[in-house]
Kinemage of the C-alpha trace (Angstrom):
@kinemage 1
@onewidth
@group {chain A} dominant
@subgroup {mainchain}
@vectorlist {calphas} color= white
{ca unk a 1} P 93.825 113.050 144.867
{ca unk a 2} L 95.811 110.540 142.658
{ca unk a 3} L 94.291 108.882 139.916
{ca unk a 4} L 93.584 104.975 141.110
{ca unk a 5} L 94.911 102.266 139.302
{ca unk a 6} L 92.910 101.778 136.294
{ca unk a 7} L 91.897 105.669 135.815
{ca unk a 8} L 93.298 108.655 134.635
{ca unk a 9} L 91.020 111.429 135.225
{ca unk a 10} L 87.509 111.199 133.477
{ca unk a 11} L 89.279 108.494 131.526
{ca unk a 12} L 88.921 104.909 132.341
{ca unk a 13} L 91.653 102.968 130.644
{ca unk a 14} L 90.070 99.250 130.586
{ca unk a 15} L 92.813 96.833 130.672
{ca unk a 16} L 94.649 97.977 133.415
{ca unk a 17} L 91.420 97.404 135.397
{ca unk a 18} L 90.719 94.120 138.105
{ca unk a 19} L 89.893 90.974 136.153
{ca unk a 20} L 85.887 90.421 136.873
{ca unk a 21} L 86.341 87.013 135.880
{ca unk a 22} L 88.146 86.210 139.675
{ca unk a 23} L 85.780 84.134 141.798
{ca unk a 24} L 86.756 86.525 144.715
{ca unk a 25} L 88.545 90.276 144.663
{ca unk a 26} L 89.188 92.696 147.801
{ca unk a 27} L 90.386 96.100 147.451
{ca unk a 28} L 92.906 96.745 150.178
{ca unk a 29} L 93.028 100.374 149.431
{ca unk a 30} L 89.072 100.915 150.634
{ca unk a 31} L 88.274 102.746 153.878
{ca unk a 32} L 87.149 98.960 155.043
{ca unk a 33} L 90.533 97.610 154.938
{ca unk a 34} L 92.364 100.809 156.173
{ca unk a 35} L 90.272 101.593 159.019
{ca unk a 36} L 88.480 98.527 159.991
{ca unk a 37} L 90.447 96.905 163.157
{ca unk a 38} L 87.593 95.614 164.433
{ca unk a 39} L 87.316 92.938 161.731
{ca unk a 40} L 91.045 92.232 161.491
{ca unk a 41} L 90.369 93.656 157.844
{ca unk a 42} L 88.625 90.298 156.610
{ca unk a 43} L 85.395 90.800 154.712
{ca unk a 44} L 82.956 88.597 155.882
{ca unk a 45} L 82.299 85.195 155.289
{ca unk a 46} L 79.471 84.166 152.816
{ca unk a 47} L 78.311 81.853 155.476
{ca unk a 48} L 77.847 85.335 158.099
{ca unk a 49} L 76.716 87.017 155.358
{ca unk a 50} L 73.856 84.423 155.024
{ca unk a 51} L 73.177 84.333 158.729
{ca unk a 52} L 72.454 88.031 158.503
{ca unk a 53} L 70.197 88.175 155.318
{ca unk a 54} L 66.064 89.066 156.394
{ca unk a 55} L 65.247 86.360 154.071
{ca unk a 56} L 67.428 83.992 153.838
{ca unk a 57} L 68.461 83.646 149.820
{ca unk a 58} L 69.137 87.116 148.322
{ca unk a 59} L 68.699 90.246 149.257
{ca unk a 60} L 71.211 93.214 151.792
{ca unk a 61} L 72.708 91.903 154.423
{ca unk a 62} L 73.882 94.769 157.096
{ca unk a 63} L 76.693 95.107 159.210
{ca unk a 64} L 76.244 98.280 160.587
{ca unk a 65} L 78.970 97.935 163.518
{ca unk a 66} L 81.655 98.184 160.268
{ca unk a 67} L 79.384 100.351 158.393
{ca unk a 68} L 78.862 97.837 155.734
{ca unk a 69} L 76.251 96.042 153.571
{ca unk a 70} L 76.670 92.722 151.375
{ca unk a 71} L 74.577 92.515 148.478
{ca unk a 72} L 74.150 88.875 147.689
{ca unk a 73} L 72.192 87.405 144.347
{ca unk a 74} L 72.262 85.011 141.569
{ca unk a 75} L 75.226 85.724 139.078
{ca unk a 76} L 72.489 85.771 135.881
{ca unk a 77} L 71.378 88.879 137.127
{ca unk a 78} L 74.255 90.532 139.617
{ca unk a 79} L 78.318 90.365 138.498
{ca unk a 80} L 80.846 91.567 139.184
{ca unk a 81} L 81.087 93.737 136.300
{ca unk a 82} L 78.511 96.164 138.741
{ca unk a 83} L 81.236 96.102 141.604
{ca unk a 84} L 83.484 97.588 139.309
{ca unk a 85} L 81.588 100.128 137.783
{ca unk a 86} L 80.656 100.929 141.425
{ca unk a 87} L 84.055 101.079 142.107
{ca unk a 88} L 85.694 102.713 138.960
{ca unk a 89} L 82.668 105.639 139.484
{ca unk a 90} L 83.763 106.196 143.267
{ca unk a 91} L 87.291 106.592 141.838
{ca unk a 92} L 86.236 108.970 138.900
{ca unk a 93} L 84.155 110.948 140.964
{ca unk a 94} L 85.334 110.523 144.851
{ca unk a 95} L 84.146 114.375 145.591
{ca unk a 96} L 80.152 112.290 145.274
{ca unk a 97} L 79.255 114.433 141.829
{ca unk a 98} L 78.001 110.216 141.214
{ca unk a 99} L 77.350 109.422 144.319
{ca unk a 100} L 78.060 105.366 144.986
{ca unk a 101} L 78.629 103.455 147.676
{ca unk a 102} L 82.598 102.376 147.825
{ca unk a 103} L 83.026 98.671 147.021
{ca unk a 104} L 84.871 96.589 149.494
{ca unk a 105} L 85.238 93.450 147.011
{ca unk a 106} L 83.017 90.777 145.623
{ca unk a 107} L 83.152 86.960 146.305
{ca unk a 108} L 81.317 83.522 144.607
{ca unk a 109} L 82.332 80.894 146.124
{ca unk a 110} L 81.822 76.660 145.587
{ca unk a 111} L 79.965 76.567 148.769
{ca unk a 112} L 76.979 79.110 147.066
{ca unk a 113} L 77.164 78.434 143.439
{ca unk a 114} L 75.531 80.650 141.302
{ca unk a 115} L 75.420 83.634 143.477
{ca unk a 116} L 77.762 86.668 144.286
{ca unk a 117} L 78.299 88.563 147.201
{ca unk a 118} L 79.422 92.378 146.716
{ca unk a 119} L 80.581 94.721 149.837
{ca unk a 120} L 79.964 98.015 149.863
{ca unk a 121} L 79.865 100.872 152.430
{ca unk a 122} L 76.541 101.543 153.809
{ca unk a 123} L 75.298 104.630 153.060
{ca unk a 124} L 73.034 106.399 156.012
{ca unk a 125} L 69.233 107.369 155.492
{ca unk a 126} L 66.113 105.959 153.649
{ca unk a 127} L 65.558 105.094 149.420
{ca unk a 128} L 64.168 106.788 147.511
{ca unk a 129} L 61.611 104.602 147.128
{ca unk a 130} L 60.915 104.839 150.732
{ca unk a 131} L 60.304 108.365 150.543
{ca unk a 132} L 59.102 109.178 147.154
{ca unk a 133} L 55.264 109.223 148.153
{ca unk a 134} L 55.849 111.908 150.769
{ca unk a 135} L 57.509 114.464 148.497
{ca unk a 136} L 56.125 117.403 147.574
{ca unk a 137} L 56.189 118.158 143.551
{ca unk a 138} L 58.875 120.771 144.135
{ca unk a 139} L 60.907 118.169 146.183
{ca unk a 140} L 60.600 115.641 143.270
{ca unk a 141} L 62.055 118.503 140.568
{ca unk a 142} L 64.501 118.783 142.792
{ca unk a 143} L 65.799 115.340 142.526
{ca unk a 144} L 65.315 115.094 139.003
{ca unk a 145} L 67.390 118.016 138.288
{ca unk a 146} L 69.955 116.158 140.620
{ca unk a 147} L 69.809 113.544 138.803
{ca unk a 148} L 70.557 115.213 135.630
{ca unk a 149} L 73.541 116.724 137.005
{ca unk a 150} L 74.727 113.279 137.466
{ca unk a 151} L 73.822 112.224 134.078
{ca unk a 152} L 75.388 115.098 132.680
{ca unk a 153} L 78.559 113.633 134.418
{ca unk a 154} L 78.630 109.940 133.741
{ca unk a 155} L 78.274 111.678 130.072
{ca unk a 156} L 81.894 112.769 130.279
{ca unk a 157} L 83.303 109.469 130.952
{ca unk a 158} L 85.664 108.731 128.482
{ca unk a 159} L 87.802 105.231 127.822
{ca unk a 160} L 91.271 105.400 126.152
{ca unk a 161} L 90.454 102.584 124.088
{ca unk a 162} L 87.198 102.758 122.208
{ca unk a 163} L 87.728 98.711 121.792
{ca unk a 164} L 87.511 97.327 124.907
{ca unk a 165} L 83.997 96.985 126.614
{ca unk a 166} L 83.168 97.409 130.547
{ca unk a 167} L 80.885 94.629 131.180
{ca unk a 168} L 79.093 91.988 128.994
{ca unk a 169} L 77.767 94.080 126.007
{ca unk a 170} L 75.901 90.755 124.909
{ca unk a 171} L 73.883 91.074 128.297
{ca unk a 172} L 73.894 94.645 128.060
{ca unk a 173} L 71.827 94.088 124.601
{ca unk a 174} L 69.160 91.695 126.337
{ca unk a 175} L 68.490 94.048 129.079
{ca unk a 176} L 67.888 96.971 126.378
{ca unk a 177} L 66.009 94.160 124.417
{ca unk a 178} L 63.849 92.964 127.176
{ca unk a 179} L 63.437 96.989 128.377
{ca unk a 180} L 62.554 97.915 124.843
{ca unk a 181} L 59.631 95.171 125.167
{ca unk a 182} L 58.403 96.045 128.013
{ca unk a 183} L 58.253 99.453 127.552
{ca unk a 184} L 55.340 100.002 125.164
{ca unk a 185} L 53.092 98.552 128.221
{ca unk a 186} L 55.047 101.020 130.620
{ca unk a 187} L 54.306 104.278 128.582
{ca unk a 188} L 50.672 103.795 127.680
């Protein structure tokens, strides 16, 4: 497969990537676009998104008939900046060695302000969290050794240019910060 715009192998070169900063982005090369007729490859509105959401504000809305889910929340806490590392990890790993649901494309709009709405393919089955409680302690090993394989391979990433930053590293620092806080109560 042919590197995507933006990455070259295990190697993401950052500004060659989308501009987060643009109230709305759709990425025409996504199975969405390219196999979608049903939806005469249009996204869908925030206003249908809201329609569909279980409680009306935030939350996943589903669209199951284009095997799709909208993710919609307040910009302080989701950005577009998670779209794109959804998307730049689909493209880094498309064989699922990360596995990520493929983003369609994000929108804010005037009509919503303050909130974002990312599209992303739906992915069949139940959380994790769903299921958790039922595995057995073999089961859970299991998954964590999964899940070290995958850390093992987001540990390879590399960027050409050790100056640019994915993200907002200022908000990246007062997650860690509030984490860091929080965490003495978590481990005792």
């Amino acid at each position: 497969m042919a590197a995507a715009e933006g990455i070259k192998q295990s190697c993401i070169i950052v500004p060659s990537l989308p501009d987060v900063s643009a109230p709305e982005m759709d990425f025409h090369d996504t199975s969405f676009f390219q196999t979608n007729q049903l939806s005469a490859r249009q996204l869908p509105t925030p206003d249908e998104v809201l329609a569909r959401l279980p409680r009306g504000f935030n939350g996943v809305a589903r669209f199951e008939e284009f095997n799709l889910i909208v993710k919609v929340g307040q910009l302080d806490y989701y950005s577009a900046d998670e779209a794109l590392t959804m998307r730049v990890l689909k493209q880094l790993f498309p064989d699922g060695e990360v596995p990520v649901p493929e983003v369609f494309g994000w929108k804010t709009c005037p009509g919503q302000p303050g909130r974002i709405f990312i599209y992303m393919s739906l992915e069949p089955g139940k959380t994790i969290s769903e299921v958790w409680p039922s595995l057995t302690g073999q089961e859970k090993e299991v998954i964590c050794g999964e899940l070290r394989q995958i850390v093992l391979a987001l540990r390879r990433i590399t960027q050409e240019e050790p100056d640019h930053w994915i993200g907002k590293p200022e908000a990246l620092q007062a997650q860690l910060l509030r984490l860091l806080s929080s965490s003495s109560r978590v481990c005792k």
